[in-house]
C-alpha positions as CSV (number, residue, x, y, z in Angstrom):
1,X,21.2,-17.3,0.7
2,X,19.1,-18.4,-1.5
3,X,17.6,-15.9,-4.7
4,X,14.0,-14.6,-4.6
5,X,11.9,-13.9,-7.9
6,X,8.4,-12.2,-8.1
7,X,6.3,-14.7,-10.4
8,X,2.7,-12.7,-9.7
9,X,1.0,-9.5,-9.3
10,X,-2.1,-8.7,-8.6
11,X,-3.8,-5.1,-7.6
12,X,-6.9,-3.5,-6.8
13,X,-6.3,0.2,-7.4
14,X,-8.7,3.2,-7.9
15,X,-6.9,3.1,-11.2
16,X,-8.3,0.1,-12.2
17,X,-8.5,-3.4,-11.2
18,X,-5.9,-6.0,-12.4
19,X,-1.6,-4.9,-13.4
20,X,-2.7,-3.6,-16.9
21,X,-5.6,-1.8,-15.6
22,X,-3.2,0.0,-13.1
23,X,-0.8,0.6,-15.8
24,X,-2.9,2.0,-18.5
25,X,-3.6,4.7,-15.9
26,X,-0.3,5.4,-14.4
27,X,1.3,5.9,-18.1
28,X,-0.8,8.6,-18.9
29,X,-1.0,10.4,-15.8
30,X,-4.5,9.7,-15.2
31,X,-5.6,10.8,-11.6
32,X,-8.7,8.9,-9.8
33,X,-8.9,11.6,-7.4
34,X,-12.2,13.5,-7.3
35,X,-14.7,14.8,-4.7
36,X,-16.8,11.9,-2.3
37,X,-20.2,12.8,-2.7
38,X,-20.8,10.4,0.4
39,X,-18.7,12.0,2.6
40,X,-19.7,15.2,2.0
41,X,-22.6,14.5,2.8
42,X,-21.3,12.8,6.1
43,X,-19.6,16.3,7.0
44,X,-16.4,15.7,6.9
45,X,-13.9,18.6,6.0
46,X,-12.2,16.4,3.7
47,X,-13.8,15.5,0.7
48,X,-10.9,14.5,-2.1
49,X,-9.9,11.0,-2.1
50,X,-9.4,7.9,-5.0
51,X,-12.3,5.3,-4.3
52,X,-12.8,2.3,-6.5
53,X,-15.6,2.1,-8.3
54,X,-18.1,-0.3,-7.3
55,X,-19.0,-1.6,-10.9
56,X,-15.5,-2.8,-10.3
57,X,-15.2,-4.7,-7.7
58,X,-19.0,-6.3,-8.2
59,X,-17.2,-7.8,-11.4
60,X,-14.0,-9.3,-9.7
61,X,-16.6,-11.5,-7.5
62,X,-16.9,-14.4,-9.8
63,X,-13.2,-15.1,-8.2
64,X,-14.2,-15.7,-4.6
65,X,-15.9,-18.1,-3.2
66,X,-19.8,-16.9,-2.8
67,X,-20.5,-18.5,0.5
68,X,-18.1,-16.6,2.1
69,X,-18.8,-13.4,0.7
70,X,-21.0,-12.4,3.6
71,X,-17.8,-12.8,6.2
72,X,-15.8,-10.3,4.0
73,X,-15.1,-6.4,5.3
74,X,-14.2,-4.1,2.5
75,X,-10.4,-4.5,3.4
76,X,-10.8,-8.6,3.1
77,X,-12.7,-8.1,-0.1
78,X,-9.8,-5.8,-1.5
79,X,-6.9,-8.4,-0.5
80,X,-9.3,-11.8,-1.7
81,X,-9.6,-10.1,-5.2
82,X,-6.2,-9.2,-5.2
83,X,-4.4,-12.6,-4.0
84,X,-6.3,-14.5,-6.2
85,X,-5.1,-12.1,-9.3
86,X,-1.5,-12.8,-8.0
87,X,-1.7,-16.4,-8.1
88,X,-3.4,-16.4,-11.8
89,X,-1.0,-13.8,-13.1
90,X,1.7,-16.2,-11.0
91,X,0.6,-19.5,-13.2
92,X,0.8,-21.2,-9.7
93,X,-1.8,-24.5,-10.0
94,X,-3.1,-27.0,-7.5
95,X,-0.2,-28.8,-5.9
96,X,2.4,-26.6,-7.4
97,X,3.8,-26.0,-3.5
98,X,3.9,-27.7,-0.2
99,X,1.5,-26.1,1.6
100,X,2.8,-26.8,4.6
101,X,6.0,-24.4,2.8
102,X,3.7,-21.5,1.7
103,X,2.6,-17.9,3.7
104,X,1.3,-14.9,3.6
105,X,1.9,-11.7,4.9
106,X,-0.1,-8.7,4.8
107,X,0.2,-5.3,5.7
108,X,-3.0,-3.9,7.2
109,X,-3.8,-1.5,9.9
110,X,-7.0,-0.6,10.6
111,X,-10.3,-2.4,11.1
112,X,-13.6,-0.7,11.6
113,X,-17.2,-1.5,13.0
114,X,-19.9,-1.6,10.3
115,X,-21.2,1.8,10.1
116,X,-25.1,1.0,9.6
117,X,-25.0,-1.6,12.4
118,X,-22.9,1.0,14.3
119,X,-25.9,3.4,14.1
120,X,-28.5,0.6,14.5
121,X,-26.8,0.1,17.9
122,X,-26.6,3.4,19.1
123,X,-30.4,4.1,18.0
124,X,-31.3,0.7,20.1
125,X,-29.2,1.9,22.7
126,X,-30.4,5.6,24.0
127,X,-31.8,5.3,27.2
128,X,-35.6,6.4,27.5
129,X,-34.6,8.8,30.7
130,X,-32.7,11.0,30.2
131,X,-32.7,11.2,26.2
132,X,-29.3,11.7,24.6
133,X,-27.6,9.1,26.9
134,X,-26.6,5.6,26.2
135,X,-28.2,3.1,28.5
136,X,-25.3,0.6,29.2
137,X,-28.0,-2.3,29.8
138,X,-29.8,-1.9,27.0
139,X,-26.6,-1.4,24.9
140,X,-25.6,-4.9,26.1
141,X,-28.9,-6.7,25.9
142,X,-29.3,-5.6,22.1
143,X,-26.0,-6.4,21.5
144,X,-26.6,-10.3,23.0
145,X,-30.0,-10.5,21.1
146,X,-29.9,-8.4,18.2
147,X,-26.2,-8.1,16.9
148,X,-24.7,-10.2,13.7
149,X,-21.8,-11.5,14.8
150,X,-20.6,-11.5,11.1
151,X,-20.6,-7.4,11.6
152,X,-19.3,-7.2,15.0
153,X,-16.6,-9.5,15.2
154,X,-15.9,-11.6,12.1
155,X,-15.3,-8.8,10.0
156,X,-13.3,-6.5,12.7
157,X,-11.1,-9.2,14.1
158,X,-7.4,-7.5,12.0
159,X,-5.9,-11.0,11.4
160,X,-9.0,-12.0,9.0
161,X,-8.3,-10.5,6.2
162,X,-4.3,-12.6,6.0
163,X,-6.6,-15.4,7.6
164,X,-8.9,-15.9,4.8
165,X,-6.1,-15.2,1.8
166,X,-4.3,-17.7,3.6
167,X,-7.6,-20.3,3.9
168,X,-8.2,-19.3,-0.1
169,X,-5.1,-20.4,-1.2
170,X,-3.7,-23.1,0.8
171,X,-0.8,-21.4,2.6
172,X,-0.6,-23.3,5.5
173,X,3.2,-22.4,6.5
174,X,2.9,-18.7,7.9
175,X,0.3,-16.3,7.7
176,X,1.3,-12.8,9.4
177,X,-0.1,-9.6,9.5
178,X,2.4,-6.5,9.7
179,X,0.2,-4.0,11.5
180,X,2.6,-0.8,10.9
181,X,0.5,1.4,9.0
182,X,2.1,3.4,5.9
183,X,5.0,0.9,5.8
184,X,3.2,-2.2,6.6
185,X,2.7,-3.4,2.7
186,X,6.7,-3.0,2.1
187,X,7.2,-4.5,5.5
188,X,5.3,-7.5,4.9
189,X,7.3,-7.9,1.1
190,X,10.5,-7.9,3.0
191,X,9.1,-10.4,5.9
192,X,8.3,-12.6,2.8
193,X,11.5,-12.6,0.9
194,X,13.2,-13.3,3.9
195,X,11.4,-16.2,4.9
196,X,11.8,-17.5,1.3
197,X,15.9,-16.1,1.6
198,X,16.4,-18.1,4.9
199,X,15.0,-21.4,3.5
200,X,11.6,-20.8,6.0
201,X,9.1,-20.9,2.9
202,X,9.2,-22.0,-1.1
203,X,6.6,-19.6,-1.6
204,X,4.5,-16.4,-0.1
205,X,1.8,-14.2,-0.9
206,X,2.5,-10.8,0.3
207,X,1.7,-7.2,0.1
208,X,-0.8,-5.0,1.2
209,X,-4.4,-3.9,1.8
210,X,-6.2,-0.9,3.4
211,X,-9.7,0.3,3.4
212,X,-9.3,3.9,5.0
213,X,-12.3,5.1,3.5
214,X,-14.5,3.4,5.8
215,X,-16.5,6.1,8.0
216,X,-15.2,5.8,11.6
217,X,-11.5,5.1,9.9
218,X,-11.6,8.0,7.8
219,X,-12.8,10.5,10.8
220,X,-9.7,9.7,12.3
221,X,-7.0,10.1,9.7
222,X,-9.0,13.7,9.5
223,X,-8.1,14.6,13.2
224,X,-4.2,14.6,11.8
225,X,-1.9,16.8,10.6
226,X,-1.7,14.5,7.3
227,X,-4.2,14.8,4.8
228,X,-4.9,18.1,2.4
229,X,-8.0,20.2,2.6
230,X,-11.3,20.3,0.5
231,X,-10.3,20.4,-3.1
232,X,-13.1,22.8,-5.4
233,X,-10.0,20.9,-8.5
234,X,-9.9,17.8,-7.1
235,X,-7.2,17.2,-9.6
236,X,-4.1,19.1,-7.9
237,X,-5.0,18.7,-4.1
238,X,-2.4,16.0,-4.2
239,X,1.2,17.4,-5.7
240,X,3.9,15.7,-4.6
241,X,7.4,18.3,-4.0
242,X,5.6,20.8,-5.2
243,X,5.8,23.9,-3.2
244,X,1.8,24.3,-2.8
245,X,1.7,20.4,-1.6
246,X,-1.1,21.2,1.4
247,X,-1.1,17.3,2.7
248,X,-1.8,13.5,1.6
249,X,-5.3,12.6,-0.3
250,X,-6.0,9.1,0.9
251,X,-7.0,6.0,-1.9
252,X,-8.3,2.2,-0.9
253,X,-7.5,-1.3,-2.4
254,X,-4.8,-3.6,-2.2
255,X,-1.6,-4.8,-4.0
256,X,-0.2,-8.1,-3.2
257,X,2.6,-10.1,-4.9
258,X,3.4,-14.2,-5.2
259,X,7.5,-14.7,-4.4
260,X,9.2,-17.9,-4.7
261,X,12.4,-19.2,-4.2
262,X,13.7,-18.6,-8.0
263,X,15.4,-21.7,-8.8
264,X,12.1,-23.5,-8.3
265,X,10.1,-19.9,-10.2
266,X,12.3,-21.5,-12.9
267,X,12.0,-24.9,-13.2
268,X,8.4,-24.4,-13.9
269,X,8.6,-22.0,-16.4
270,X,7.5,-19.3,-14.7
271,X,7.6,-15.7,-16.1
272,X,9.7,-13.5,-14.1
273,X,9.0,-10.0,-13.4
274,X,12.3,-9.0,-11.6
275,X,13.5,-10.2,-8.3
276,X,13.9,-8.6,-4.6
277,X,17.5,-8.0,-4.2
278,X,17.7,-5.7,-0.9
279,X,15.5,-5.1,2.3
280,X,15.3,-2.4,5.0
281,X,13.1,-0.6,7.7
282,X,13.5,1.8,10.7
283,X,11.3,2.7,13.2
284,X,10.1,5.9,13.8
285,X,10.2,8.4,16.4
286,X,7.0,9.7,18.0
287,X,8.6,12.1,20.6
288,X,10.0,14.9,18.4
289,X,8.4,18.3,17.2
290,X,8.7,21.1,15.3
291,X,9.1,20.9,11.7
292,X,12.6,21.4,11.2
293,X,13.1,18.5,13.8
294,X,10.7,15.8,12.0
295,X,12.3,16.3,8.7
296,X,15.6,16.0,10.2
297,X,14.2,12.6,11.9
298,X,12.3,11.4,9.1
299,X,15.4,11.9,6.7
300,X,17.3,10.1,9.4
301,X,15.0,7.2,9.2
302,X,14.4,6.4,5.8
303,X,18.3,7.0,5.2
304,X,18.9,4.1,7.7
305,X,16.3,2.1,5.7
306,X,17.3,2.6,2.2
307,X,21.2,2.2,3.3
308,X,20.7,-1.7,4.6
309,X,18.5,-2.7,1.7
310,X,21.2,-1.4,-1.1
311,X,24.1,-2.2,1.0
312,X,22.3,-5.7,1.2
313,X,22.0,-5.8,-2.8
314,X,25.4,-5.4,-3.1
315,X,27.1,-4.6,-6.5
316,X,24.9,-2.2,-8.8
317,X,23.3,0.6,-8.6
318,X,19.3,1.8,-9.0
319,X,18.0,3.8,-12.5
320,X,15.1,4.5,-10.3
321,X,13.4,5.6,-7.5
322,X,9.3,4.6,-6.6
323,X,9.7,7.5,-4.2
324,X,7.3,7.4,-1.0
325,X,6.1,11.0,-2.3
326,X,3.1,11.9,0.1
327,X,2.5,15.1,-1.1
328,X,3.4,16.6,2.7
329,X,5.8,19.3,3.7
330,X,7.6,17.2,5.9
331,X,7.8,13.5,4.0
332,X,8.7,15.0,1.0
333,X,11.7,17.6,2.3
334,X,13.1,15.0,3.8
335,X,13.0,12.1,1.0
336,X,14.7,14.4,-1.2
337,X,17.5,14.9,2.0
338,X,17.6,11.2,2.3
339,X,18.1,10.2,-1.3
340,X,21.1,13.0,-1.5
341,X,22.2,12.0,1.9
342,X,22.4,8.2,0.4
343,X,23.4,8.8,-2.9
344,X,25.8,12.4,-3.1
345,X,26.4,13.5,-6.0
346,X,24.8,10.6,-8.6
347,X,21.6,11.3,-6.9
348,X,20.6,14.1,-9.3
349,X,21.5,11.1,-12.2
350,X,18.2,9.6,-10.6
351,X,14.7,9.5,-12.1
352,X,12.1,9.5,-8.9
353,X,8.7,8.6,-9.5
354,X,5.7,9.2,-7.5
355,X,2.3,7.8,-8.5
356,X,0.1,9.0,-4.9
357,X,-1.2,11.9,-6.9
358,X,-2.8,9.3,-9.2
359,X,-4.4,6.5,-7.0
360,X,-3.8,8.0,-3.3
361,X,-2.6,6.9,-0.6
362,X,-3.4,3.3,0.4
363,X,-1.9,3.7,3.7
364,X,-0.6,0.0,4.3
365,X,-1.5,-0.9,0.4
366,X,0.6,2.2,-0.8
367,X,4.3,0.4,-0.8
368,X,3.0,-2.8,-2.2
369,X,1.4,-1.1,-4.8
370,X,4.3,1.7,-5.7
371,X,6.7,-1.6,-5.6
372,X,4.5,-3.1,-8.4
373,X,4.7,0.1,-10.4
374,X,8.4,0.1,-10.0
375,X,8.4,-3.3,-11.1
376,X,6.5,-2.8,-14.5
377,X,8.4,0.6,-15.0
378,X,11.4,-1.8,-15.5
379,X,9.7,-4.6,-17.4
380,X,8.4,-2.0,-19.7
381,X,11.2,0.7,-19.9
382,X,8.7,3.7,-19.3
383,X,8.8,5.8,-15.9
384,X,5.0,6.8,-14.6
385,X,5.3,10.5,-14.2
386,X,4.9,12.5,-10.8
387,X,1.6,14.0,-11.5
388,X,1.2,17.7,-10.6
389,X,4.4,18.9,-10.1
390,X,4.0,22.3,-11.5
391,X,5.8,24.8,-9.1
392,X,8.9,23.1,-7.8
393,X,9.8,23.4,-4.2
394,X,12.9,25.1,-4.4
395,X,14.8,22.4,-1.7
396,X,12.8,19.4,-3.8
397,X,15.3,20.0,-6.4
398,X,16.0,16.2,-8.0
399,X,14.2,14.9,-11.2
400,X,10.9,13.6,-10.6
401,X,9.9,12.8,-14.0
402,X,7.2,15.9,-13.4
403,X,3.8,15.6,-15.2
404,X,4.6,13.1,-18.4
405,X,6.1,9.5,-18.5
406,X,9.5,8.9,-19.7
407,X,10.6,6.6,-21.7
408,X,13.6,4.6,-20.3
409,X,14.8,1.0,-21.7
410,X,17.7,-1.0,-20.1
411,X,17.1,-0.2,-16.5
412,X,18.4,-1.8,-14.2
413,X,16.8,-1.7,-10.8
414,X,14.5,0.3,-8.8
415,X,14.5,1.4,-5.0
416,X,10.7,1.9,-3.6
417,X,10.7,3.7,-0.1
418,X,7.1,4.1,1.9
419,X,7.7,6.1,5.1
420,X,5.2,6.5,7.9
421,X,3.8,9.2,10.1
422,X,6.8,9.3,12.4
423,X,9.6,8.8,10.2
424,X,9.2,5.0,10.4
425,X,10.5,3.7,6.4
426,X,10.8,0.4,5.0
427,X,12.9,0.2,1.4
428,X,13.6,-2.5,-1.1
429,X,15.5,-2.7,-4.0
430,X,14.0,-4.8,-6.7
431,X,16.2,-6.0,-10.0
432,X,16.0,-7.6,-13.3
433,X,16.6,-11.1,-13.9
434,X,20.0,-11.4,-15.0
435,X,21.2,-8.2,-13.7
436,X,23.6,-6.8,-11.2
């Protein structure tokens, strides 16, 4: 099997835009959670999340092609900005690959209608008699005459945003969207450094983007049993193993990362950030209830996951853990069971870092992202602290580098888990060069 490095990074985080942006912030604990203005004013009962700034993004545009920028949704402008950070950071120039030996794959999960055409339509739409009704034929004559087809199918279709990262960069060989929501970003990594593994591909772009901020996607993530309440301190609503952790806060953006086969990573010089050593996912189970029954299933799954991906890195062990880390009762109960379950007795030896209560959660950007701050934990010897882990749960009883980063040189490896809704997990184990 051939050896996989990681050559590029590029993210689009509410911490900040580029890998040292990101950094600076996770270091120092900073959180970019704080209460939406917009949709409070929208009335929805959840108000904390981690948006990125728009001064932000409006300066990232110079990279994308302007012509297009009129076909992007948010979710394509957040994985655009972000590939083409990867394959600066990456060094990868014009005829570096075959093309026809290149990917991508992309985690992504939702896609949305634009909200002001949305109400456009439905204003267009009423029928004169009776009022409050919607008049199916003039609903389909406006939307024949009147509607942009950039708003109402170009920018909802959920293979465009891979399709156009894909387009941007070349990658003619496979271009893949992993549609399996919290784990999707980790998912698509490990698609991508199998395909490279296998001999399939030279080279991929991979990783994750979500915009779950968008209005008619964010009224449905509030209809679950998944995200915390209205925050009056936005800054603790999200506390990860705590014991007053009341649900998930959700962030936006997008983390994807350039892989190539490493022998060829080398040949041209590249810098190496580490390399993917081990790979492995379970599904989930939507049938079971009751909370003692979840954790037991969701410690089940992610067990199975993070068992194939070490057992496929073979000798070696992790220093660390980029833990999933939710911030809900059952996700977190039952990572801490699964990394005891995995590791016995050297699992209290582990330092576990989770960085949701800082950025969010990305939803299908959240494992690419944690992966990249696993992978510049190592490259820098410094653990991001778990932010507001004040009043330990008494069963979430491991060392979660609480409240302050740690300094840490000569580790090793790192194991970043993302789980899902029903249990479904993905895992990877990520290494130095030279190591193991």
């Amino acid at each position: 099997m051939r050896r996989v490095a990681i050559t590029g990074m590029g993210i689009v985080s509410p911490l900040g835009i580029g890998k040292e942006e990101h950094w600076a912030g996770l270091v120092p604990g900073r959180s970019a959670i704080a209460r939406s203005h917009r949709l409070v004013s929208q009335g929805f009962p959840v108000d904390a999340v981690a948006e990125i700034p728009e001064a932000g993004l409006k300066a990232q545009l110079h990279r994308l092609p302007r012509k297009q920028l009129k076909l992007f949704s948010r979710v394509m402008l957040f994985g655009m900005i972000a590939s083409s950070l990867a394959v600066e950071d990456s060094g990868i120039g014009n005829g570096c690959f075959d093309a026809t030996r290149s990917g991508v794959f992309l985690g992504t999960f939702f896609t949305t209608l634009d909200f002001p055409a949305f109400l456009r339509w439905i204003a267009e739409a009423e029928s004169a008699a009776p009022a409050a009704t919607l008049d199916m034929h003039r609903a389909n004559s406006y939307c024949m005459t009147s509607i942009n087809p950039v708003d109402y199918s170009l920018k909802t279709m959920p293979n465009l945003a891979a399709g156009h990262i894909a387009i941007g960069h070349d990658a003619q060989g496979f271009c893949r969207v992993i549609a399996d929501g919290c784990t999707g970003g980790l998912q698509a990594i490990g698609q991508a450094f199998l395909a490279i593994q296998e001999n399939h591909l030279d080279m991929a772009l991979c990783g994750g983007a979500e915009a779950p901020l968008e209005e008619f996607i964010f009224v449905n993530l509030c209809t679950l049993d998944f995200l915390g309440g209205s925050a009056t301190e936005a800054d603790s609503v999200c506390s990860p193993f705590d014991s007053g952790r009341s649900g998930a806060v959700l962030g936006e953006g997008a983390a994807l990362l350039v892989l190539e086969e490493l022998e060829r990573a080398q040949a041209r010089g590249a810098r190496i950030y580490g390399e993917i050593v081990g790979y492995g996912a379970a599904a989930g189970n939507a049938r079971i209830s009751g909370e003692s029954e979840r954790v037991e299933g969701v410690t089940e799954r992610l067990s199975l996951a993070m068992k194939s991906a070490l057992d496929q890195a073979g000798k070696g062990s992790v220093d660390l853990i980029a833990a999933n880390g939710d911030s809900t009762k059952i996700n977190d109960l039952a990572e801490t069971r699964a990394i005891k379950q995995v590791f016995g007795a050297k699992a209290k030896e582990l330092s576990i870092s989770a960085s949701k209560a800082m950025h969010g959660h990305l939803i299908s950007g959240s494992g690419a992202l944690e992966l990249c701050g696993g992978l510049l934990a190592l490259n820098h010897g410094i653990i991001p602290p778990t932010l507001n882990l004040r009043r330990p749960d008494a069963q979430c009883d491991l060392d979660y580098v609480p409240n302050r980063a740690r300094e840490r040189k000569g580790m090793r490896a790192a194991l970043v888990n993302a789980v899902g809704l029903f249990g479904e997990s993905a895992s990877i184990v990520v290494r130095g060069l030279g190591e193991g």
